[in-house]
C-alpha positions in Angstrom: -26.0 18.8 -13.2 -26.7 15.7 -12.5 -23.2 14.3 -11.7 -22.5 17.6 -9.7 -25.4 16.0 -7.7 -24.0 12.8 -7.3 -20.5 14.2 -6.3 -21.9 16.4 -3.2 -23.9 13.1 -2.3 -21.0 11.4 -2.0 -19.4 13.8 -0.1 -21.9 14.3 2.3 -22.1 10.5 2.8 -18.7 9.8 3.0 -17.1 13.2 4.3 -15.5 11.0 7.1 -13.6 8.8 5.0 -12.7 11.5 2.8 -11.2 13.3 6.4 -9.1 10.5 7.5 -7.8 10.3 3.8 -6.8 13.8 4.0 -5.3 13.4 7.6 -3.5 10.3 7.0 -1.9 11.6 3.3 -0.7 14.7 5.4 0.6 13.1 8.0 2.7 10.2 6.5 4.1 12.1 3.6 5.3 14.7 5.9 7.6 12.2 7.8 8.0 10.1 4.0 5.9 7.2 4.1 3.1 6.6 2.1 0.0 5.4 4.1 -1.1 2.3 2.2 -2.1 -0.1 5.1 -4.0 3.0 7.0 -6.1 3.6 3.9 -7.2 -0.1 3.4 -7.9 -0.3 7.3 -9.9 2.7 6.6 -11.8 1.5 4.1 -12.2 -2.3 5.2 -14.5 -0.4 8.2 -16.6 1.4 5.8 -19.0 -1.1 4.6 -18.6 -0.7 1.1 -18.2 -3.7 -1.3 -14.8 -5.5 -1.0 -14.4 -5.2 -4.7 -14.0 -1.6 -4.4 -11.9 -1.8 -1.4 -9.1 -3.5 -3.7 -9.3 -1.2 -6.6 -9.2 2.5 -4.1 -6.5 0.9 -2.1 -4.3 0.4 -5.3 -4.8 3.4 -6.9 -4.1 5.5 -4.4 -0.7 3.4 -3.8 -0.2 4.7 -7.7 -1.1 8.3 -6.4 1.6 8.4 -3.3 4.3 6.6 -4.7 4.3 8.1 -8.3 6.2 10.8 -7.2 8.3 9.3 -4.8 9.3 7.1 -7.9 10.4 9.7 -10.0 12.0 11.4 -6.7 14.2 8.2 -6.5 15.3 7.7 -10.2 16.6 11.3 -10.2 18.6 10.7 -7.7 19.9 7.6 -8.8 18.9 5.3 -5.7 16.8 2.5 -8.0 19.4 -0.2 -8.6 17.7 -1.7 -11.5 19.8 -5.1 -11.8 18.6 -6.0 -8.7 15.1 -4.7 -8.9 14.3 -6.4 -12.2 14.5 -10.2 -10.8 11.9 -8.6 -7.8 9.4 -7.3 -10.7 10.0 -9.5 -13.3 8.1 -12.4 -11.5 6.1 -10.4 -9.0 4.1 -8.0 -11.9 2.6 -11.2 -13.2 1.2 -12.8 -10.8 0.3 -9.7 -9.2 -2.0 -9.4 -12.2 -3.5 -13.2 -11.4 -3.9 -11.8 -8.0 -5.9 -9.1 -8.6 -8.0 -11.1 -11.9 -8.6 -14.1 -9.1 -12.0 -14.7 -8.1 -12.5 -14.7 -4.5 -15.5 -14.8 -1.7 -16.0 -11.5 0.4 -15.0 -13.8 3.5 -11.8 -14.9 1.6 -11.1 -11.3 0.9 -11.5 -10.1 4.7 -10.1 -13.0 6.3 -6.5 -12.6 3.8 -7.1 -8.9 4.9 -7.1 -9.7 8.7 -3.9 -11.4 8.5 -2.6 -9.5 6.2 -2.9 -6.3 8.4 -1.8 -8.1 11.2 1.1 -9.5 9.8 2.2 -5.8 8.6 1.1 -4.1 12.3 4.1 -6.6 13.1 6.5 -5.9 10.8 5.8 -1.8 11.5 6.3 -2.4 15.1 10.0 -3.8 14.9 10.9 -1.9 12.0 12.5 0.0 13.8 15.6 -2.6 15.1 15.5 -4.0 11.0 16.3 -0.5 9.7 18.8 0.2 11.7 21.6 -1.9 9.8 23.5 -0.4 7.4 24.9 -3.3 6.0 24.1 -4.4 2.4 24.7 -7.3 0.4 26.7 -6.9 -3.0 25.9 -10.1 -4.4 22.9 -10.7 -6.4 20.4 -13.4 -5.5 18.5 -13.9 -8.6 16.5 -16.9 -7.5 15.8 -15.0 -3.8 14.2 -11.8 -5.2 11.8 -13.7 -7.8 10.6 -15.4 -5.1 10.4 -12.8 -2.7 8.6 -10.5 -5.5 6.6 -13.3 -6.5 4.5 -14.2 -3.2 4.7 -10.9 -2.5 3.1 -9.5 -5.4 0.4 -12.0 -6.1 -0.8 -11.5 -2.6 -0.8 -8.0 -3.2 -2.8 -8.4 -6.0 -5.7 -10.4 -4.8 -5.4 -8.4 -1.1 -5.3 -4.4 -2.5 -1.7 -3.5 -1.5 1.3 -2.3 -3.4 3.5 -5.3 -1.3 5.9 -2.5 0.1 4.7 -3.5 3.4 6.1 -7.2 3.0 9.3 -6.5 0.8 10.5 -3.9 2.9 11.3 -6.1 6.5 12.3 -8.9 4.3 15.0 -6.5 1.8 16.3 -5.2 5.0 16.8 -8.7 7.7 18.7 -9.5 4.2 21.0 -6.5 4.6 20.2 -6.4 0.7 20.6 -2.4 0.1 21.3 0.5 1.6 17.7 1.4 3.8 17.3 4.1 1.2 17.7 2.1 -2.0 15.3 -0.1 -0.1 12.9 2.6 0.4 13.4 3.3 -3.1 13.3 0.1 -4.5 9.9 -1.0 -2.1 8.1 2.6 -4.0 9.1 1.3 -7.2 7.8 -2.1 -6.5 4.5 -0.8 -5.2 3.9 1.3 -8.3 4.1 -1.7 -10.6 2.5 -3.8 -8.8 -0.6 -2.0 -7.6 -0.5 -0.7 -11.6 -0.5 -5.2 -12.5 -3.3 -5.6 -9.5 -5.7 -3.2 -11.1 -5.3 -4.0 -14.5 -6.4 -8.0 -13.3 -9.0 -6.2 -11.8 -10.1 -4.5 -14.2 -10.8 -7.9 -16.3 -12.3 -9.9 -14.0 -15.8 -9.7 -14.8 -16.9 -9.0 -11.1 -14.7 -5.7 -11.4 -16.8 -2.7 -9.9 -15.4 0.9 -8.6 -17.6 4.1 -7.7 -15.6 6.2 -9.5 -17.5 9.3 -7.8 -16.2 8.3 -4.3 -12.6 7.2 -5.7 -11.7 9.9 -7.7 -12.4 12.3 -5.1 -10.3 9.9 -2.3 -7.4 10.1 -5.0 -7.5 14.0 -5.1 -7.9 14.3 -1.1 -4.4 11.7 -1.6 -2.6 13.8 -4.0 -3.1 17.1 -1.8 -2.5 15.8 1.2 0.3 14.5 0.0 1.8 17.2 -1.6 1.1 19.2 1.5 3.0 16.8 3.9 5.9 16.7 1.6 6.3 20.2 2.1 6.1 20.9 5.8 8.2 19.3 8.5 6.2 17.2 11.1 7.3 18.4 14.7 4.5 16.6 16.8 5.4 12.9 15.2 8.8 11.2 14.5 8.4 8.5 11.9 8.5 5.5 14.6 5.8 7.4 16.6 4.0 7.2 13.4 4.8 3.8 12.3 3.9 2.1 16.1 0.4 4.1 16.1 -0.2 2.8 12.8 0.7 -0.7 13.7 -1.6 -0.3 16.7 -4.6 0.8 14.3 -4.2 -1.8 11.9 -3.5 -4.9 14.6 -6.9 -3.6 16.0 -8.9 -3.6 12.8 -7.1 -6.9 11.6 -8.3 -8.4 15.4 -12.0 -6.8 14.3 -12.1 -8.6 10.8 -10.7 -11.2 11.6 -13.2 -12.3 14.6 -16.1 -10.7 12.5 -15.5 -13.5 9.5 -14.2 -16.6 11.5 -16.8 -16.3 14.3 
């Protein structure tokens, strides 16, 4: 009874949040993307402690790309030799990221930049993906580093990393643009599972479980219900530029609420 009680408070309080959740699951899976940076600019305006900011973001990068995951190993599109030397070096310190002890203002202001910096990359994507050119050879050395910055910012920030990877995989020419789709969901997944788990031992770990478990079930349906319907009012660079507008703006908010 009581939890019951606690569940419609939360919706009550939060039924906005919970809205754009819903909204933003629907309309990114419908065109194939999964949302990440929307839902941490979401949540970075919400109030709530920064602590569970990191912990929502990254499970619901576990919810959206989950699928997608299992999508792309089906049909053969995850090149495993060259993922490995990405995840190999990138799940660890992913882990440190996300067990790393940092200030709220730390948080916010690697947030601000972080947000910018993929508002950026969304708003050229469109000339980087455009290349079908790949690499055959294998640079070892390149992708552990790549995966390796990539993924311990990830973990201390709150984000999967596809957001990074992706721009950098594909100025490489280093797949296909779909096995670099593939291969960004597949680094997401592992890394937002190595961010959590640091989370979860560091001994300032704390998630309302009441507001993210119903966030991750507004994610999941959304998602399944954009996967099955075609958008016809948004093309995915429509999408991707609006979203790179959003999140320059709340990365310009944060960023001049914690330095000035």
């Amino acid at each position: 009874m009581i939890e019951n009680i606690l569940i419609f408070e939360t919706l009550v309080q939060y039924w906005h949040i919970i809205l754009l959740f819903f909204t933003v699951a629907i309309l990114y899976s419908s065109v194939g993307f999964g949302g990440g940076s929307s839902y941490l600019a979401i949540l970075a305006l919400t109030g709530i402690l920064f602590t569970q900011i990191r912990a929502t973001s990254l499970l619901c990068n576990v919810v959206v790309v989950f699928g997608n995951v299992l999508l792309f190993h089906q049909q053969k599109k995850l090149n495993y030799k060259k993922i490995i030397p990405l995840v190999f070096i990138s799940i660890p310190l992913a882990y440190l990221g996300g067990k790393l002890k940092i200030s709220q203002n730390l948080f916010f202001i690697l947030l601000g930049f972080t947000l910018l910096f993929a508002a950026i990359t969304m708003w050229i994507s469109k000339r980087i993906i455009s290349s079908d050119e790949q690499s055959s050879k294998i640079n070892t050395t390149r992708n552990a580093s790549f995966g390796g910055v990539i993924g311990f910012i990830s973990g201390m920030v709150g984000i999967g990393g596809g957001i990074f990877l992706a721009p950098l995989l594909h100025l490489t020419s280093w797949d296909t643009p779909k096995k670099i789709a593939a291969t960004a969901s597949f680094f997401i997944l592992v890394n937002s599972i190595a961010g959590l788990l640091g989370q979860y031992s560091n001994p300032d770990f704390y998630i309302d479980w009441n507001l993210t478990s119903i966030l991750l079930i507004t994610v999941f349906i959304g998602g399944q219900i954009g996967s099955r319907m075609s958008n016809n009012y948004f093309t995915p660079i429509q999408l991707k530029k609006a979203t790179a507008i959003l999140i320059a703006l709340v990365g310009i908010r944060i960023l001049i609420k914690y330095f000035f």
